[in-house]
N, C-alpha and C positions, 0 to 999 in steps of 0.2 A: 504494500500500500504506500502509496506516495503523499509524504507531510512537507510541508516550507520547514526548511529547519536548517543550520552551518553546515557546510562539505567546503572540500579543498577544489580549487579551482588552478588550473595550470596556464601557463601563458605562454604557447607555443610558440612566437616570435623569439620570445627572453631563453628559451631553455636550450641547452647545449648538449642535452643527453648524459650529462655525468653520472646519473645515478643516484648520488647522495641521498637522495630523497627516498628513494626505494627503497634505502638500509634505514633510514630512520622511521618508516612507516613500519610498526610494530604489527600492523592489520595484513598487511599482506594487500595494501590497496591501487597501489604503485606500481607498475610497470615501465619497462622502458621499450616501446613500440617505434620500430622503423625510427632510430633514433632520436625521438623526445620523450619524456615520461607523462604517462596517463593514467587518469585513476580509472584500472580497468572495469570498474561497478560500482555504484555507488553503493550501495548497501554494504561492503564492504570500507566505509570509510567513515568512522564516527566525527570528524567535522572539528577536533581538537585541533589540529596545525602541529603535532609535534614537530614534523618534517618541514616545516617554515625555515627554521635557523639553519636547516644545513643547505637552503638551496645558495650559490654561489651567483646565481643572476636573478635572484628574486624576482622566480619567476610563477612563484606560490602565493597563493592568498586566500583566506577564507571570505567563501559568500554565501548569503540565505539564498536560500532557493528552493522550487519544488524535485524531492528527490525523493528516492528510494529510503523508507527507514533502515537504519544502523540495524543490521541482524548478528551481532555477536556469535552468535551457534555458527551461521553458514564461515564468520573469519576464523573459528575452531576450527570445525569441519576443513577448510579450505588450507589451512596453516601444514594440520596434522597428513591430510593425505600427499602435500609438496613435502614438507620433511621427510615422509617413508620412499617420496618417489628420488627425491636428491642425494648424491652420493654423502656419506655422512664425512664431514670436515672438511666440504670443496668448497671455496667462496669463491668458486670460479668465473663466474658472473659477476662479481660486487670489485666496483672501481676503486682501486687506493691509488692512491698518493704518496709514497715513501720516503721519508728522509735519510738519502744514504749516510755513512759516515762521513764524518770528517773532510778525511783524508781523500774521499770518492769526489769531493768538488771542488777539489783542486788539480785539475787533469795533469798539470804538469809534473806533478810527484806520486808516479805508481808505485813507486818503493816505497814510498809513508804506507803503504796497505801491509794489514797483516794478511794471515793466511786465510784466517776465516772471516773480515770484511765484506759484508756483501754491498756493492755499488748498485744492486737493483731499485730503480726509480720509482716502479710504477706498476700496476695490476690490473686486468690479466695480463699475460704476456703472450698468447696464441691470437696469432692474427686471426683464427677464425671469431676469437670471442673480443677484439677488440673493438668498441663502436667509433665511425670516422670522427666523434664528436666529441670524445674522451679527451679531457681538458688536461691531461699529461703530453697530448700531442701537439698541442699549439707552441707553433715557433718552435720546435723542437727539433733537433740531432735527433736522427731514424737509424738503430740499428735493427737489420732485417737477418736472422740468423735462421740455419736449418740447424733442424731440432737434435743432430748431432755434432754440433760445433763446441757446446759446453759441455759434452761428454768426454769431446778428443781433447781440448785446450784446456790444461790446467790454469792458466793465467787469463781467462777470461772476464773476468772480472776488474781487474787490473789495464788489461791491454784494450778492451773494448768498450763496455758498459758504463764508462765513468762519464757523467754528464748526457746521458743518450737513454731515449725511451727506445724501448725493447720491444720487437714484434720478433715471433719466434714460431716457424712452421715446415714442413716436409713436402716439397716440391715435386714429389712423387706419391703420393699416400693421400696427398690431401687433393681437390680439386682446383687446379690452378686456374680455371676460368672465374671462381668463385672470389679467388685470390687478386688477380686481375683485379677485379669489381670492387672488391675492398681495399687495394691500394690507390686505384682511380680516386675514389671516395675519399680516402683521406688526403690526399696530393692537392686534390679541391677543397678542403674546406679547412687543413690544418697549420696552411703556412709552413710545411717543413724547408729545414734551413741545408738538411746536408743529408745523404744516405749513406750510409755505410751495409753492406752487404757480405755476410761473414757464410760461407759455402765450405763442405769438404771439397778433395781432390777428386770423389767420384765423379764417376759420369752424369747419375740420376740428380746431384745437384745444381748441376749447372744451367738445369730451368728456373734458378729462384732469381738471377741478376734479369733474365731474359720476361721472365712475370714482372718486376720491377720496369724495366724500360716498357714492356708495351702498357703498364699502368700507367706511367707519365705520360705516353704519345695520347693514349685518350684521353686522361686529364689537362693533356696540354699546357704540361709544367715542365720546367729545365730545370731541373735541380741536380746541385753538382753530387756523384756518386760515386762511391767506391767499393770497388769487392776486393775481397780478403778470401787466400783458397788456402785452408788448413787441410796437414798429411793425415793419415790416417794415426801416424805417432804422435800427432800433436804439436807438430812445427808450422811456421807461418811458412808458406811456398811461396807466394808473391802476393803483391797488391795495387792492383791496377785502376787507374779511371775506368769507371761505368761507362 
């Protein structure tokens, strides 16, 4: 049944897709669709704002209106059956922000890093789960790595990741037209300033520089690029302009 009563209202011009708001919405009301967030039901949104202060472009605000009543049982119901379906401990979806150490923002001193230092910046790290809208990518140093490059290089952290948001995928395994689309997508809308592209010496990786350039020719961006071809031992073999 439908009452005038406070719900949250979104303002898709303002919203950037970060997500923050879906982690702070305790109701499970919050989605992040075709990247901006929506209150997927209203009946699922009791109309308190907790998820106000975490938006970043205030792009939230409570209004009365005619809406669905707040049904608590269905935001149980709805909470408990996503928890038994999601893998337990993956916040694989939910956007962070990291602050590396120290020593990681100051790219000229990799020797300041200890061993276990991590310079990772940013969350998720799989291009498939990353949205083009993910406000770690604005104006940002793009390292683009196949997903056994931090397997092979012990110094990965140190030698590449410092100051640079992380996309991380398998140019064989995973669907590169997909891949195409998502780096189109971000090339347009996130001001990247530089690529670095970190590949083994196999053969199956060396569609991930080549998904990279045909992402820019359709985004129709020149952004300066470089690949990086680590051995299978874990040596840097060269590093050439994209």
């Amino acid at each position: 049944m439908k009452v005038y009563r406070k719900i949250i209202e979104i303002d898709e011009e303002r919203c950037d897709g970060c997500g923050q708001c879906v982690i702070a919405c305790a109701e499970g009301a919050i989605r992040v669709i075709d990247g901006k967030a929506r209150v997927i039901s209203d009946n699922l949104c009791d109309g308190l704002g907790a998820c106000l202060g975490e938006c970043p472009q205030d792009a939230l605000k409570i209004v009365e209106r005619e809406a669905e009543e707040f049904d608590e049982e269905e935001v149980t119901a709805r909470l408990e059956k996503e928890a038994a379906a999601a893998p337990r401990g993956c916040p694989s979806a939910a956007i962070q922000i990291m602050a590396p150490v120290a020593a990681c923002a100051e790219a000229n001193r990799p020797a300041a890093l200890a061993a276990g230092d991590s310079c990772l910046g940013n969350w998720p790290v799989q291009v498939q789960l990353i949205p083009p809208t993910a406000p770690f990518l604005k104006g940002a140093d793009l390292l683009v790595m196949a997903d056994c490059v931090p397997v092979a290089f012990p110094a990965v952290h140190r030698s590449f990741m410092q100051g640079r948001a992380v996309a991380l995928g398998c140019p064989k395994l995973d669907d590169s037209d997909a891949y195409v689309q998502k780096f189109s997508a971000i090339f347009k809308q996130a001001g990247i300033k530089s690529i670095t592209v970190a590949v083994m010496e196999v053969p199956c990786c060396s569609g991930l520089p080549a998904i990279v350039k045909k992402a820019q020719a359709a985004a129709g961006t020149q952004i300066p690029m470089t690949v990086v071809v680590i051995s299978t031992r874990g040596a840097i073999l060269r590093q050439v302009a994209g």
